[in-house]
N, C-alpha and C positions, 0 to 999 in steps of 0.2 A: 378383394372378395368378389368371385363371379355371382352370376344371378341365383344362380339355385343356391349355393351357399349363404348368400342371402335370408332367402324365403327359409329356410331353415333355419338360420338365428333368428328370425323374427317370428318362429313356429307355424308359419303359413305353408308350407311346401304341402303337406297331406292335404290343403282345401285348395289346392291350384293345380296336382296332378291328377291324373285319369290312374287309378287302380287297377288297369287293364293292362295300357302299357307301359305306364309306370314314367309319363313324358308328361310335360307341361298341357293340360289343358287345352286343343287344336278343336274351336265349333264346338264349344263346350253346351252338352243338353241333360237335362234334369229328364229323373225319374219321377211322373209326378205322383205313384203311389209311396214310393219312400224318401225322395228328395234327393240321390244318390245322385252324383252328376259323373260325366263321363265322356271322352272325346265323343263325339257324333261316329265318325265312321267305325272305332273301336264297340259303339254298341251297338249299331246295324250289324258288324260282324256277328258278334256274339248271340242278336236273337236270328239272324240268317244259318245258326248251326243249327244241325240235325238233333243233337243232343237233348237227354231229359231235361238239361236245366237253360235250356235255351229261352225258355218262356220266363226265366225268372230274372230278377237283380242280380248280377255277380256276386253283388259286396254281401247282401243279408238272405238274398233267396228268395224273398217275400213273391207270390203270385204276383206276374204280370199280366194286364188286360187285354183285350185285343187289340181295340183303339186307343187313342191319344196315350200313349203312353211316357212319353218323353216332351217333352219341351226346349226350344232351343234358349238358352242361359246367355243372353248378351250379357246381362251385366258381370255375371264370374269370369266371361271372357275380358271384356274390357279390364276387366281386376288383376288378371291373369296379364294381358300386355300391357296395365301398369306397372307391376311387379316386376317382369321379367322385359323391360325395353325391344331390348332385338330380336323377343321370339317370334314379332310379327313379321318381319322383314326374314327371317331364317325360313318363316313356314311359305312366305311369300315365294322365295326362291325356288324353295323344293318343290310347291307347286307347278313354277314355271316351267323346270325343269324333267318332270314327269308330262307335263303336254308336252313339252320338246322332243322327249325321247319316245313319248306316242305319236306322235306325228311323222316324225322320222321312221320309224317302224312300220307305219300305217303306207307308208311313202313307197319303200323300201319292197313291202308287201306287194303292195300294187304293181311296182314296177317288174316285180318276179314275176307275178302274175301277168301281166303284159305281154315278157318276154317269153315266156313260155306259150302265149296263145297264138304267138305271131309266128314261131317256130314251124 
């Protein structure tokens, strides 16, 4: 039985994934007017949209504030890489691998740019 299959016989899956992307809990942060929790970067996305309902909770809508409105949630995280073992080591890598592939690019960039100046 893999991980998420797991959390789903033990009926925990809906309180360890993000509603957004529908993925395990990655920087998991509470909403602190309704308690709603949510990846971090999935909810910077969501209030960084233009959209009417950007100011609000995805999950219920309720008004958001302007400040403090999220909290970051170590312990549903920690809960979350009890549950699911390797998703820290998984989220680790894809990390890695996004500065790799940004740096490379950023490299690559440059060096066009270089080359093009020196022309």
């Amino acid at each position: 039985m893999n991980s998420r299959e797991q959390a789903k016989a033990l009926g925990l899956e809906e309180h360890i994934t993000c509603s957004l992307c529908q993925d395990y809990l990655s920087d998991a942060v509470t909403l602190t007017g309704c308690l709603h929790f949510f990846c971090r970067s999935c909810l910077l996305q969501h209030l960084s949209s233009a959209g009417p309902d950007s100011r609000k909770c995805p999950k219920c809508k309720i008004e958001l504030g302007s400040e403090h409105i999220y909290k970051r949630d170590l312990r549903l995280q920690e809960l979350v890489y009890k549950l699911v073992p390797d998703l820290f080591w998984r989220q680790l890598r894809r990390v890695a691998r996004r500065q790799h592939r940004s740096s490379r690019d950023s490299n690559n960039g440059s060096s066009t740019t270089t080359a093009s100046f020196s022309e």
